[in-house]
Backbone of each chain as ProteinMPNN parsed JSONL, in Angstrom:
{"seq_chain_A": "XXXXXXXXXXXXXXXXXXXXXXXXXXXXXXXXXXXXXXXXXXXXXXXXXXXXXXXXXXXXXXXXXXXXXXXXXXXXXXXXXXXXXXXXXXXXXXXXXXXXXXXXXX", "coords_chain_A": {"N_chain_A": [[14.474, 15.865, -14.439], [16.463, 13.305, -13.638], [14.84, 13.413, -11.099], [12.355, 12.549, -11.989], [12.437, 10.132, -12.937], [13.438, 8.964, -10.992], [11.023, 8.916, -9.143], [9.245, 7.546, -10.613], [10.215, 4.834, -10.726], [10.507, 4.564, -7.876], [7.324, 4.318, -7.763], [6.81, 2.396, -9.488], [8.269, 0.036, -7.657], [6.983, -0.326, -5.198], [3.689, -0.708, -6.456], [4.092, -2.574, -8.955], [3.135, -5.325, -8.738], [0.318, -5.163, -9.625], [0.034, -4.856, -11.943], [0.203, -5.563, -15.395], [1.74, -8.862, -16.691], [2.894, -7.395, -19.179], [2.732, -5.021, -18.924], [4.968, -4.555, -17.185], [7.227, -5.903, -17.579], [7.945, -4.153, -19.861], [8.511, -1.463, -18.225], [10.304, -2.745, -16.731], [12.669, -3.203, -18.887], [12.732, -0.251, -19.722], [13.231, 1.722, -17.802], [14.654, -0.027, -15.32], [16.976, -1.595, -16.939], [17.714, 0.096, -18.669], [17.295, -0.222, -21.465], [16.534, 0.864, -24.61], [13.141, 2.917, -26.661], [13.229, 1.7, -29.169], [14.652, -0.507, -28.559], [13.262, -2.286, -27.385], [10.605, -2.42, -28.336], [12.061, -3.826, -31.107], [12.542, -6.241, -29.686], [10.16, -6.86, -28.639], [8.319, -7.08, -30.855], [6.855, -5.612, -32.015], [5.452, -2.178, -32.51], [7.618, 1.167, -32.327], [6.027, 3.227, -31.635], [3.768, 1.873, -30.184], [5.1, 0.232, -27.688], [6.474, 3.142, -26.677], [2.826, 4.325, -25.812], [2.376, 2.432, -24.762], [3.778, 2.219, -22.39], [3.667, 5.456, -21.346], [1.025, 5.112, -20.487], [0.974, 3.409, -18.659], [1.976, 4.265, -16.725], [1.012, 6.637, -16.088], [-1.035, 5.136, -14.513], [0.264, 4.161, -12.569], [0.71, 6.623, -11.114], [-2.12, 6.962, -10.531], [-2.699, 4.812, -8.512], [-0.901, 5.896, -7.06], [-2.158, 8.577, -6.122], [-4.219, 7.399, -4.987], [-3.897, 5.133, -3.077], [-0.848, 5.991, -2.117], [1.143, 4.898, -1.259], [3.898, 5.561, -1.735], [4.118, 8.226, -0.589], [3.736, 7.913, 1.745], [5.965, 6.124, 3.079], [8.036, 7.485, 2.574], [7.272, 9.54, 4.491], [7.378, 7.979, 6.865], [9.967, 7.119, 6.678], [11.287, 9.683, 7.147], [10.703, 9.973, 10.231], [11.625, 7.639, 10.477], [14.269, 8.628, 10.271], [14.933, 10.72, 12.375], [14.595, 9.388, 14.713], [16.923, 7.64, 15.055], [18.939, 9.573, 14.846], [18.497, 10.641, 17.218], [18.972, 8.722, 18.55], [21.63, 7.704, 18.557], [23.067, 9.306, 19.994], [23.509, 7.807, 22.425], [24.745, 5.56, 23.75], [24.104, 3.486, 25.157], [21.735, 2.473, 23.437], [22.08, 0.93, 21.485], [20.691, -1.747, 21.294], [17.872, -0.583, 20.467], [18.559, 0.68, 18.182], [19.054, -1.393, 16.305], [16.134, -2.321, 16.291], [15.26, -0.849, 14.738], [16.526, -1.133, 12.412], [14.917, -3.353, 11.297], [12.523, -2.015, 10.765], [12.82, -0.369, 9.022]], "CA_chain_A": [[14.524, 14.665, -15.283], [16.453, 12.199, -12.789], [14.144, 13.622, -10.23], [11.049, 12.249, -12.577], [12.737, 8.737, -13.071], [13.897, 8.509, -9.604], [9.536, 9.046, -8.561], [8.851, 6.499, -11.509], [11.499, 3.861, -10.246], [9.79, 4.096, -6.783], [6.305, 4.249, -7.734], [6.794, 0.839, -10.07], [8.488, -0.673, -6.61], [5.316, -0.019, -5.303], [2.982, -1.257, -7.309], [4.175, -3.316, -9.876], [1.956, -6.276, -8.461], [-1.063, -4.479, -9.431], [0.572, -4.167, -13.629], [0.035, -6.748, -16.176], [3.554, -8.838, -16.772], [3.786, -6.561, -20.405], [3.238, -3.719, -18.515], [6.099, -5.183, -15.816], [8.015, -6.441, -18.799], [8.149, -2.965, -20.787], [9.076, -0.688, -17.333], [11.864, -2.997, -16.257], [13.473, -2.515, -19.736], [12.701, 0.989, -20.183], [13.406, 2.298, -16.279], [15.399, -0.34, -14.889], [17.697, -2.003, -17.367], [17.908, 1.121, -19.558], [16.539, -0.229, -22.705], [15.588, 2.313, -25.26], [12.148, 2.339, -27.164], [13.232, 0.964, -30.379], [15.485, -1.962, -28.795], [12.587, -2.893, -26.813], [9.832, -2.696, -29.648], [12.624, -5.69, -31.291], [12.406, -7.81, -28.98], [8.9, -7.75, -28.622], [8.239, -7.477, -32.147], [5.79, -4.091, -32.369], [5.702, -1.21, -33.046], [8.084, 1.861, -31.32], [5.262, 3.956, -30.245], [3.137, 0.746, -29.422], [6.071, 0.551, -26.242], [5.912, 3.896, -26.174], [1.753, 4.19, -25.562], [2.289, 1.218, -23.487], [4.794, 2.862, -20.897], [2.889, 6.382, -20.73], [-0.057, 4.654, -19.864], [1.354, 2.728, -17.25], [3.201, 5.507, -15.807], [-0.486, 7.106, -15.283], [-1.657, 4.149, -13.734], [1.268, 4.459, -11.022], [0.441, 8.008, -10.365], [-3.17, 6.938, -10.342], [-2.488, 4.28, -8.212], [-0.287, 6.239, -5.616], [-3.085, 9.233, -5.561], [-5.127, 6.734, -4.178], [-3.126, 4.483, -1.645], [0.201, 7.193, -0.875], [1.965, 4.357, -0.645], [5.319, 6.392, -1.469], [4.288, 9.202, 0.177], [3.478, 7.37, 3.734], [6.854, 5.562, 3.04], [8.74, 9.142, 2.698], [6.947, 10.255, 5.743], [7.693, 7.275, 7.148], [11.472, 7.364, 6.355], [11.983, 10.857, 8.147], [10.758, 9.996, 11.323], [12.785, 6.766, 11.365], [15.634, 8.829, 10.473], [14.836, 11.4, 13.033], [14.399, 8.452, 15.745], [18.288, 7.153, 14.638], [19.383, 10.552, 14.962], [17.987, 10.862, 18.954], [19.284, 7.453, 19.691], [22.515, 7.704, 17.764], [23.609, 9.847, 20.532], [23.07, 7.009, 23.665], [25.554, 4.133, 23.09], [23.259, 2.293, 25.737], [20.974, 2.555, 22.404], [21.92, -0.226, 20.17], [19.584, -2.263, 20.98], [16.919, 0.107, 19.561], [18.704, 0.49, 16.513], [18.943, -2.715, 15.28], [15.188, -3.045, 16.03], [14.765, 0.472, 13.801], [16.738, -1.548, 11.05], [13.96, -4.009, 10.725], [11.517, -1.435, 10.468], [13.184, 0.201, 7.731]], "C_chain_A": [[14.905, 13.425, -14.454], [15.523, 11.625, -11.94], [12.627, 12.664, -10.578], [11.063, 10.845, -12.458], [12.583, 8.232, -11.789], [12.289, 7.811, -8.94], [9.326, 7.461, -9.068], [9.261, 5.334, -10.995], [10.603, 3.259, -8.602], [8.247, 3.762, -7.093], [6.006, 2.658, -8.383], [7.18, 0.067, -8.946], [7.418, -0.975, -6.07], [4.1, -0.757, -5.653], [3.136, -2.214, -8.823], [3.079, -4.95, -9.848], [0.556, -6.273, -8.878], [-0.647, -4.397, -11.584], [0.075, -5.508, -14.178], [1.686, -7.607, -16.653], [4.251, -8.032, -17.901], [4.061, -5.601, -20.121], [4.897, -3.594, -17.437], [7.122, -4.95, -16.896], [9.184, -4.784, -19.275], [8.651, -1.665, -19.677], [10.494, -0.826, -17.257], [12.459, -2.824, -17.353], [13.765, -1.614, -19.931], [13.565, 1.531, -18.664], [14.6, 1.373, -15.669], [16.656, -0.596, -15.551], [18.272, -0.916, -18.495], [17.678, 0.794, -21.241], [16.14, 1.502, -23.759], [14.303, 1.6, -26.284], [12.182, 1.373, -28.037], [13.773, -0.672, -29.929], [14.268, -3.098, -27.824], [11.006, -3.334, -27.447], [10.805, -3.749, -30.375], [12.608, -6.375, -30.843], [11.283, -7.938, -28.746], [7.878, -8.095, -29.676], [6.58, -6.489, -32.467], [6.233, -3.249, -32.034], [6.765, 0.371, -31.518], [7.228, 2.691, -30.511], [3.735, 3.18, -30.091], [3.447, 0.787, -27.881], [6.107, 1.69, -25.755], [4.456, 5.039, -25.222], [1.797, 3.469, -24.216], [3.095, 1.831, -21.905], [4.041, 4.379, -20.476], [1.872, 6.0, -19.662], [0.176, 4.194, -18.406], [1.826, 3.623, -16.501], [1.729, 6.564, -15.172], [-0.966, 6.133, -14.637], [-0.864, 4.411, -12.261], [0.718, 5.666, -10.489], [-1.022, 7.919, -9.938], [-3.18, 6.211, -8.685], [-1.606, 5.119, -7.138], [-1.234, 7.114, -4.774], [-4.4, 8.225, -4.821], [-4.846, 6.196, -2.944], [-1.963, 5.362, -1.546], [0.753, 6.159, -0.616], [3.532, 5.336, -0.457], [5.592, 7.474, -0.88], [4.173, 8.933, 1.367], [5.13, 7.24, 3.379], [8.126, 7.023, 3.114], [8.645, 9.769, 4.372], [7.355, 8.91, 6.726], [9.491, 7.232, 7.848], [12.032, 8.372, 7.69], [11.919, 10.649, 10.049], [11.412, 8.634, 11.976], [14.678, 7.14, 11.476], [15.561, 9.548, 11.956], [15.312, 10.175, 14.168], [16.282, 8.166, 15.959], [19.027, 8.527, 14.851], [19.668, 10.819, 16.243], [19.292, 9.818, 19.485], [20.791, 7.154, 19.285], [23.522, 8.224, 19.273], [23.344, 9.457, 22.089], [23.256, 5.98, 23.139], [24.945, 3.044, 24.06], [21.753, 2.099, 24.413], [20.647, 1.959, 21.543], [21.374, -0.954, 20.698], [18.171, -1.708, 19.921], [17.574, 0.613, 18.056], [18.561, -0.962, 15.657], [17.103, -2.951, 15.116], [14.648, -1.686, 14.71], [15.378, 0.06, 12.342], [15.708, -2.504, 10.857], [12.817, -3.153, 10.084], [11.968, -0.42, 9.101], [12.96, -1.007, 6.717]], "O_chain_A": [[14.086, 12.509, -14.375], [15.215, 10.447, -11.757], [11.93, 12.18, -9.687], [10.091, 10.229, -12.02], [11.831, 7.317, -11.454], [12.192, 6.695, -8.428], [9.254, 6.464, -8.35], [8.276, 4.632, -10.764], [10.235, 2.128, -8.283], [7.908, 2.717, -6.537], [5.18, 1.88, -7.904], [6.447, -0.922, -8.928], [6.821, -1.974, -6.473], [3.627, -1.484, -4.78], [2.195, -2.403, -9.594], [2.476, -5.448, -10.799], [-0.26, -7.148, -8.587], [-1.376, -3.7, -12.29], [-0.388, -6.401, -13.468], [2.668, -6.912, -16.915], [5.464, -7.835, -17.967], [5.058, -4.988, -20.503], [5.603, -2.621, -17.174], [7.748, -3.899, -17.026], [10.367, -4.474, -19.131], [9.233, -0.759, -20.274], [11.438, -0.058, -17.444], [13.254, -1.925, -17.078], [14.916, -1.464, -20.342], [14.78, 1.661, -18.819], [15.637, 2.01, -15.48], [17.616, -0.016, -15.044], [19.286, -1.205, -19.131], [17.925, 1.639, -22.102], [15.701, 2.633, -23.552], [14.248, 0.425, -26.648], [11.486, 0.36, -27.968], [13.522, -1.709, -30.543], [14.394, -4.31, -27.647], [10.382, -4.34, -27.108], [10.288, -4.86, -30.258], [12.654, -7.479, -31.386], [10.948, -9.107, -28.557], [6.969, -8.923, -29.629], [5.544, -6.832, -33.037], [7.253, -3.193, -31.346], [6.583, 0.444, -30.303], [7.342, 2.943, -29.312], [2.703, 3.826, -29.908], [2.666, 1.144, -26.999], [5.868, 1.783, -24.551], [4.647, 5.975, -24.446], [1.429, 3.766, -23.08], [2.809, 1.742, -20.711], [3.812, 4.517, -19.274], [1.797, 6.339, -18.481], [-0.333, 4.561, -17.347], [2.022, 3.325, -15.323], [1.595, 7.046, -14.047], [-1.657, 6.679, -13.776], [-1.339, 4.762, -11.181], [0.258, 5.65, -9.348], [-1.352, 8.688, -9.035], [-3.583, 6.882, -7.735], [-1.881, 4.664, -6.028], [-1.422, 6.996, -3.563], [-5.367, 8.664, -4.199], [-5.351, 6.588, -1.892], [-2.009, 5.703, -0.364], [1.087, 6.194, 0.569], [4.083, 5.682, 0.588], [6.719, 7.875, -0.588], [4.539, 9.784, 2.177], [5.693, 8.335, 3.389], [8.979, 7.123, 3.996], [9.497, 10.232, 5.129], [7.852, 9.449, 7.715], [9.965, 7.292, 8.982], [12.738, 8.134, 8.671], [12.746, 11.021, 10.881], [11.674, 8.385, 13.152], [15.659, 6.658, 12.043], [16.173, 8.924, 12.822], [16.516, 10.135, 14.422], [16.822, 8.518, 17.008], [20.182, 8.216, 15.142], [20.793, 11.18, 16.588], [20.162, 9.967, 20.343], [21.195, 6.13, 19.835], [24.54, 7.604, 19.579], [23.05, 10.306, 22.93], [22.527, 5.384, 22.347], [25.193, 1.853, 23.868], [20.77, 1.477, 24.816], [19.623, 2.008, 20.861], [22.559, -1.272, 20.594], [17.667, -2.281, 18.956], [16.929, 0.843, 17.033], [18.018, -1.288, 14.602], [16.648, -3.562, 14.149], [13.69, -1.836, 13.952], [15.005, 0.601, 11.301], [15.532, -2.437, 9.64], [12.248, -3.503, 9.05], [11.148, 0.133, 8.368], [13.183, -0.854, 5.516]]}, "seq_chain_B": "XXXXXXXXXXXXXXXXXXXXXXXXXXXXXXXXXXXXXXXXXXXXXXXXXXXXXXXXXXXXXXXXXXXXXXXXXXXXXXXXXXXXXXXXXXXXXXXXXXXXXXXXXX", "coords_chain_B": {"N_chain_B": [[-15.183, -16.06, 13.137], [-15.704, -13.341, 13.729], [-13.589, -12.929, 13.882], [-13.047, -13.339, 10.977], [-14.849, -11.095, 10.072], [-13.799, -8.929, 11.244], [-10.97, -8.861, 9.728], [-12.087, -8.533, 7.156], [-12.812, -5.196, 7.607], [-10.056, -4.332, 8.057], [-9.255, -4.662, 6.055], [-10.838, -3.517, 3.877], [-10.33, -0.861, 4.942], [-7.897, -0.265, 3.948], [-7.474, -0.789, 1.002], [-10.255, 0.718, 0.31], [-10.209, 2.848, -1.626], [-9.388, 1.824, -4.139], [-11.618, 0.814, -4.881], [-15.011, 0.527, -6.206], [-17.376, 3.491, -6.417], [-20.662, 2.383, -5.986], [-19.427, -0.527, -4.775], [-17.943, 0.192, -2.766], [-20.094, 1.596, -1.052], [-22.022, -0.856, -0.256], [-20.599, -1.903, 1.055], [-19.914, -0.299, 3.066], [-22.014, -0.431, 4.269], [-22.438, -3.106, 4.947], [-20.715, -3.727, 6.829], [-20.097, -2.022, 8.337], [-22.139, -0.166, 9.006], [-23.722, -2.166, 9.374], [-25.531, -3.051, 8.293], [-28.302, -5.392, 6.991], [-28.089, -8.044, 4.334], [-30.827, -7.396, 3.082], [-32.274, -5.396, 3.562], [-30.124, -3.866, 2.507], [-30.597, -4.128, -0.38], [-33.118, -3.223, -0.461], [-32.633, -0.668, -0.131], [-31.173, 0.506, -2.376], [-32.724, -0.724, -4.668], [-32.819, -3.173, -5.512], [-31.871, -6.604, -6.449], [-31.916, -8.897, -4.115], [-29.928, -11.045, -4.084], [-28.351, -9.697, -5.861], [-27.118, -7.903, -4.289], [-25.803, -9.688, -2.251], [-23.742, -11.336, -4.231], [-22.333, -9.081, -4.524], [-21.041, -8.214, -2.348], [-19.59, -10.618, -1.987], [-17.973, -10.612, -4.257], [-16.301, -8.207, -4.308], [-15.295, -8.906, -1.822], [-13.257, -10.431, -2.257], [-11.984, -9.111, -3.969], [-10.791, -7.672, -2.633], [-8.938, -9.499, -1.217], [-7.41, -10.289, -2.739], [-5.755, -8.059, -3.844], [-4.319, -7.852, -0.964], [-3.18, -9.739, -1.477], [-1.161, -9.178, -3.522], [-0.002, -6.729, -2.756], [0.097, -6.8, 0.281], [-0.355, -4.941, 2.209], [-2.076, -4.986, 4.848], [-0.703, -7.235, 6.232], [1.984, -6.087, 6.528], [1.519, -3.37, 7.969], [0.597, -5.288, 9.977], [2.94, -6.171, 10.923], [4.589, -3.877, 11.263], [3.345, -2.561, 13.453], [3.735, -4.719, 15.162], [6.639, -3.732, 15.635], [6.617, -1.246, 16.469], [5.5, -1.497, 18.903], [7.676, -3.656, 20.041], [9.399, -1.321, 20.385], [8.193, 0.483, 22.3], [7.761, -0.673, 24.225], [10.532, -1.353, 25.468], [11.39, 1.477, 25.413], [9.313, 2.62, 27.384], [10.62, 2.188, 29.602], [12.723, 3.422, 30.538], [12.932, 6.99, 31.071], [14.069, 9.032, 30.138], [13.404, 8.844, 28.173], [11.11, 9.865, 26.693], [10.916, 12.297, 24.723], [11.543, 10.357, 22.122], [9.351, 8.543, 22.423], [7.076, 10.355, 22.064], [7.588, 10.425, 18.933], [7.262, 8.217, 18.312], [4.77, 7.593, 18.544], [3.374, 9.126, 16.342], [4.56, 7.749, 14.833], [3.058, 5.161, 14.986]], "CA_chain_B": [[-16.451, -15.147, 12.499], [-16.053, -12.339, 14.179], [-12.247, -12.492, 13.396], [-13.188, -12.523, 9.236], [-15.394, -9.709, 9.955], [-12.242, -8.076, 11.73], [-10.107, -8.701, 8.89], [-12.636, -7.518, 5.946], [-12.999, -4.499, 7.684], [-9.012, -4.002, 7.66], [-8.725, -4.529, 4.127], [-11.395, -2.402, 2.915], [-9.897, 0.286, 5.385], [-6.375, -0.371, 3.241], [-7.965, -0.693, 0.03], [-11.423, 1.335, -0.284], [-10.12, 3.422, -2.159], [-9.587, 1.272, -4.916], [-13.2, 0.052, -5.35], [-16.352, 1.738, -7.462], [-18.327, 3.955, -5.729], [-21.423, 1.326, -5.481], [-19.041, -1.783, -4.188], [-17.902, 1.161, -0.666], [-21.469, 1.865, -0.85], [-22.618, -2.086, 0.112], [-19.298, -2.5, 1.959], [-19.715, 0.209, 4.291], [-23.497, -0.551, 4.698], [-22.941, -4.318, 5.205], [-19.449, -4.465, 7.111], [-19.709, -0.885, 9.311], [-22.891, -0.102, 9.347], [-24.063, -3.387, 10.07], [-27.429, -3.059, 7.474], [-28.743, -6.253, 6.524], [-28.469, -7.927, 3.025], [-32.12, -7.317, 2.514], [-31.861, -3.931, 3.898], [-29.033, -2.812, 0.988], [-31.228, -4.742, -1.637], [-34.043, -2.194, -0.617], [-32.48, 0.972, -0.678], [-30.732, 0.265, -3.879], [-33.803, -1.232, -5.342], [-31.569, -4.266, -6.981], [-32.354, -7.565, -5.662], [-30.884, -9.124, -2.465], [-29.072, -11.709, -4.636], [-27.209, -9.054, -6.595], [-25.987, -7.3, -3.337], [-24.662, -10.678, -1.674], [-22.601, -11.343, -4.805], [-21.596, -7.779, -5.334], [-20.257, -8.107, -1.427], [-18.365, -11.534, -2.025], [-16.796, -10.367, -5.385], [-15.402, -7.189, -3.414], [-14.53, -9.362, -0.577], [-12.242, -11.179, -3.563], [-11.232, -8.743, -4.566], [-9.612, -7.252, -0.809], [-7.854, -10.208, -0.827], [-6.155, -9.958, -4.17], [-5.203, -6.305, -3.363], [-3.834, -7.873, -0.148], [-2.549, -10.89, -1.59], [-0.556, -8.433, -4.385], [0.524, -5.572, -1.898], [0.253, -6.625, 1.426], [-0.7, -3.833, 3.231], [-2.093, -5.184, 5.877], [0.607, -8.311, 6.381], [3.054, -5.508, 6.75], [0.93, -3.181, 9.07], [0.666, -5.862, 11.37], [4.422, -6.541, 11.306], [4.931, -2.655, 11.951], [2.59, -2.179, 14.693], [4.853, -5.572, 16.364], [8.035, -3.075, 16.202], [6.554, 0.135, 17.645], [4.791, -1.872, 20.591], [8.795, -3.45, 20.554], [10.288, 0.209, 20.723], [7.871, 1.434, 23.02], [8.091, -1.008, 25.785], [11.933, -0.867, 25.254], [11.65, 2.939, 25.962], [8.888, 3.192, 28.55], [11.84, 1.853, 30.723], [13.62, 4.451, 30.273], [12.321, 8.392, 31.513], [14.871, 9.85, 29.268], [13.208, 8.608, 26.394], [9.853, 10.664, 26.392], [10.855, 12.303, 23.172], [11.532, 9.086, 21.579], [7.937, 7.822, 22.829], [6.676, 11.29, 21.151], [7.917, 10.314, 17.568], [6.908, 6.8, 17.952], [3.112, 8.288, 18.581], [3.66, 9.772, 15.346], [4.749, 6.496, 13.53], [1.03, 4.521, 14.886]], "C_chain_B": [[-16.159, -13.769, 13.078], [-14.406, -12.078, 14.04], [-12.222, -11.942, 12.001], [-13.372, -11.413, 9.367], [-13.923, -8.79, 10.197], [-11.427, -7.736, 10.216], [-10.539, -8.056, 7.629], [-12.574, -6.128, 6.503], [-11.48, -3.611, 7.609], [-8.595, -3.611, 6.465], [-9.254, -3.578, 3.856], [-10.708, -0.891, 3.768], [-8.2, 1.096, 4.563], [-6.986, -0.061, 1.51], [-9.556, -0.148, -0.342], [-11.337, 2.138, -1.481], [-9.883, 3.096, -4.417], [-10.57, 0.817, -5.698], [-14.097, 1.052, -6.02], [-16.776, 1.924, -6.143], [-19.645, 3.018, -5.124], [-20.388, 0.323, -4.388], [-18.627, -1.075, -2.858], [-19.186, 1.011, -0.604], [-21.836, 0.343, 0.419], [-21.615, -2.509, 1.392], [-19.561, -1.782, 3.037], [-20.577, -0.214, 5.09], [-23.321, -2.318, 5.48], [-22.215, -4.218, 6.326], [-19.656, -3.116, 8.374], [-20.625, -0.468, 9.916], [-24.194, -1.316, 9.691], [-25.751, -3.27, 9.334], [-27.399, -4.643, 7.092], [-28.856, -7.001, 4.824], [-30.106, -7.289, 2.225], [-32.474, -6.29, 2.644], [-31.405, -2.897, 2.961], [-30.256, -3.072, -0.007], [-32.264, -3.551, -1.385], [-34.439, -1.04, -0.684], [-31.838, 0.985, -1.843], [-31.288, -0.207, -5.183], [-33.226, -2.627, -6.434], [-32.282, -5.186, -5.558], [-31.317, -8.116, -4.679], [-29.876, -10.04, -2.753], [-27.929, -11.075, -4.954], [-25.95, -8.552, -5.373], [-25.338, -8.417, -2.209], [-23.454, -10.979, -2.426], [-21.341, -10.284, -5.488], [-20.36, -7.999, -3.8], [-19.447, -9.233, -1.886], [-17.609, -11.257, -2.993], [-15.656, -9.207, -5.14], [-14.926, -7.527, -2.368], [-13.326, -9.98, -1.34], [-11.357, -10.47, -3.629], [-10.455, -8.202, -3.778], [-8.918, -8.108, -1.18], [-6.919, -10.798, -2.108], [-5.47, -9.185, -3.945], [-4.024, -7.095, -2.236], [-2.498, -9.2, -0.473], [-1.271, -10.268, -2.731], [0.227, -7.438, -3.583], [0.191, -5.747, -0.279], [0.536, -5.748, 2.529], [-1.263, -3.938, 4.295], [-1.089, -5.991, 7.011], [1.708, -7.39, 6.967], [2.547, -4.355, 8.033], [1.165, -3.894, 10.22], [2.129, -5.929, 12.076], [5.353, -5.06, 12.027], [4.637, -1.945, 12.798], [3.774, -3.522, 15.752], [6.225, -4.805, 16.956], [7.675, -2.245, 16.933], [6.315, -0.542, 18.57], [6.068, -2.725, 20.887], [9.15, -2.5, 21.093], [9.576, 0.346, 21.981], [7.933, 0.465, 24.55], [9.47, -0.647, 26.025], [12.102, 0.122, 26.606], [10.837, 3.513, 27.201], [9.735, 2.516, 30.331], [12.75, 2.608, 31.053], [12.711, 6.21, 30.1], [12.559, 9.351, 30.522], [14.278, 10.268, 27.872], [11.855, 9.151, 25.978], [9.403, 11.534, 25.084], [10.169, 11.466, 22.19], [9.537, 8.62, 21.21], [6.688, 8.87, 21.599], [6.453, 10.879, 19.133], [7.288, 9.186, 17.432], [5.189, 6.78, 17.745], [2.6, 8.377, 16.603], [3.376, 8.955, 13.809], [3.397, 5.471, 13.32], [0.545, 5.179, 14.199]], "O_chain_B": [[-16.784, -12.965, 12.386], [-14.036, -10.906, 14.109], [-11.776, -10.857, 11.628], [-12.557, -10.557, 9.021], [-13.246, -8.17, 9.377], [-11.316, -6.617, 9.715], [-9.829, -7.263, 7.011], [-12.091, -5.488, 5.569], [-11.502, -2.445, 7.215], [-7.917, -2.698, 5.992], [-8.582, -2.595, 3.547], [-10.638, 0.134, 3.089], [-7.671, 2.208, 4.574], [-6.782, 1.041, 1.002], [-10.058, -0.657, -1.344], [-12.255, 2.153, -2.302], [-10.104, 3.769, -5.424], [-10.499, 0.487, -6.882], [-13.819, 2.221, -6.287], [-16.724, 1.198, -5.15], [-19.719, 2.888, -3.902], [-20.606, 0.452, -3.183], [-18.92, -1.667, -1.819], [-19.489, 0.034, 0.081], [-21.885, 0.484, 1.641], [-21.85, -3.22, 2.369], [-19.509, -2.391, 4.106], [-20.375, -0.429, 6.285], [-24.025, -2.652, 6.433], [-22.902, -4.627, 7.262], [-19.235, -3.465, 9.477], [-20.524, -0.256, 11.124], [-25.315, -1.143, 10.168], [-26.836, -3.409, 9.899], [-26.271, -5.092, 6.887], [-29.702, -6.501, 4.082], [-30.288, -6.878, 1.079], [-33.208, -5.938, 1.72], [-31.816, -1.779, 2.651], [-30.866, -2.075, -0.394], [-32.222, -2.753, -2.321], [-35.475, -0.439, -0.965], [-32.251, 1.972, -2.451], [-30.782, -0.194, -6.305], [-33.274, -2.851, -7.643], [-32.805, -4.903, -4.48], [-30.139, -7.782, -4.552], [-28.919, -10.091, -1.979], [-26.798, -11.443, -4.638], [-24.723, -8.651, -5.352], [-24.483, -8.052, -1.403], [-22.345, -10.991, -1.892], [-20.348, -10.345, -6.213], [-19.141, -7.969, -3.97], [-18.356, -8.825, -2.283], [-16.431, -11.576, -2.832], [-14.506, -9.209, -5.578], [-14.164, -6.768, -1.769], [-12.275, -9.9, -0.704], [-10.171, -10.751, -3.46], [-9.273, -8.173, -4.121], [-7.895, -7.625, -1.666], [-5.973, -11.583, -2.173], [-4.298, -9.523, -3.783], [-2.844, -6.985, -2.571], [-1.417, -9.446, 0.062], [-0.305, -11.03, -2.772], [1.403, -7.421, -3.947], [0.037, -4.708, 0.364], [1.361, -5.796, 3.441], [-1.095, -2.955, 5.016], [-0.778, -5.636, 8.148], [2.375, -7.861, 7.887], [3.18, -4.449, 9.084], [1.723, -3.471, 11.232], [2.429, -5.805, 13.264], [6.273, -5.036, 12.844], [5.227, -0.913, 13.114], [4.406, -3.234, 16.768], [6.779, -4.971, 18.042], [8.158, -2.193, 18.064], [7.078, -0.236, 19.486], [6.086, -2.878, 22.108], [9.307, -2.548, 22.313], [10.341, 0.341, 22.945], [8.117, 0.91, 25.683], [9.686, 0.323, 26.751], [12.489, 0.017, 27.77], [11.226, 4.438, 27.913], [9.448, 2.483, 31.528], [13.573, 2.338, 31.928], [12.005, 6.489, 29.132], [11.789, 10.204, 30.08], [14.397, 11.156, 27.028], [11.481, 8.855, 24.843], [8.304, 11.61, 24.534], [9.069, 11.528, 21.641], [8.852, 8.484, 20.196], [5.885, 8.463, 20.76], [5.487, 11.042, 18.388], [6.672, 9.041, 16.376], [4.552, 6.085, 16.954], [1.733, 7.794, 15.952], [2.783, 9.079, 12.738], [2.849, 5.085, 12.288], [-0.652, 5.037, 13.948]]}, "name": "protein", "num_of_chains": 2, "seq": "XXXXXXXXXXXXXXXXXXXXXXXXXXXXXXXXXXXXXXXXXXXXXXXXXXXXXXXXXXXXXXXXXXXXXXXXXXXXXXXXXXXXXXXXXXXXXXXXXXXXXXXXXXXXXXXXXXXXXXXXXXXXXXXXXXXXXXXXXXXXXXXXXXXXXXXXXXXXXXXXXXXXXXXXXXXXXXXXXXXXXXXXXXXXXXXXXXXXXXXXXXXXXXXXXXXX"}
C-alpha cells in the first residue's frame, strides 16, 4: 500500500508536465496534501466518484507514460550506481572533490 | 542546419516513443533515413503536402515534450559531469574501477 503510493508520488514527479492542471490539481490533493475524495469533490464542486474516475485514470496515464519513457526506472538505475560510485570514493579522503561533483549529478 | 537536424534527431531519440506509429514512420524516413519529402509522399500514397506538415507538427510536438520534460536539457547537463568525473579520474590509476561504473552511467 505505501509501497503503491510511494511509485505513484514518484511517477507524478515525473510527469506531471505532461497532465492537464485538473489532473495536477486532483493528484496533489489526493497524493500529496492528503485530501480525501469527498473533501476534494467540495471544493471542486462534483461529484465523489467524478474525482475518483478522474485520479484512476490519471494514475494509468503515469504508468502508461513511464512504460514508455522509464523515466523512474533509468532514475533508480541511475541512483544505484551513483550510490555505488560514493561508496568507492567514500573511502579516499583525497576524494572530495569527486563527491561534491556526484552531488550535482544527483 | 545541420545543428537543427542534430537536435530533431535527439528529441525523437528521447521521445519516439510517444508518437503514432505513422508520425516514427515519416520521422525515421525523413530525419535517419534521409528519404526525400516526395519519396515518403510515394510510398505512403498521401500527398507530399500532407507528409511535410505531418513532419513539422511532430517536430512541434518534440519540442513540447522537451519543453515539458526536458530530457534532453538534462542529458546534456549529465554527459558535462561524467566527462567532469572522468577526466578527474583518468589522473588517477587507482581509479579504473571508478572509470568502469562511470562507463555504465553514459
Amino acid at each position: 500500500m505505501l509501497e503503491k503510493t510511494t511509485r505513484v508520488n514518484f511517477l507524478f514527479d515525473f510527469y506531471q508536465s505532461l497532465l492537464t492542471p485538473k489532473q495536477r490539481n486532483y493528484m496533489e490533493m489526493y497524493y500529496l496534501e492528503d485530501y480525501s475524495l469527498g473533501e476534494i469533490s467540495e471544493s471542486f464542486d462534483v461529484s465523489r466518484q467524478a474525482v475518483y474516475d478522474n485520479i484512476r485514470r490519471t494514475e494509468a496515464m503515469l504508468e502508461d507514460y513511464e512504460t514508455k519513457l522509464q523515466l523512474y526506472k533509468k532514475f533508480i538505475a541511475r541512483q544505484q550506481i551513483v550510490d555505488q560510485l560514493t561508496t568507492v570514493l567514500e573511502d579516499h579522503e583525497e576524494a572530495l572533490d569527486l563527491l561534491s561533483i556526484l552531488k550535482e549529478l544527483e
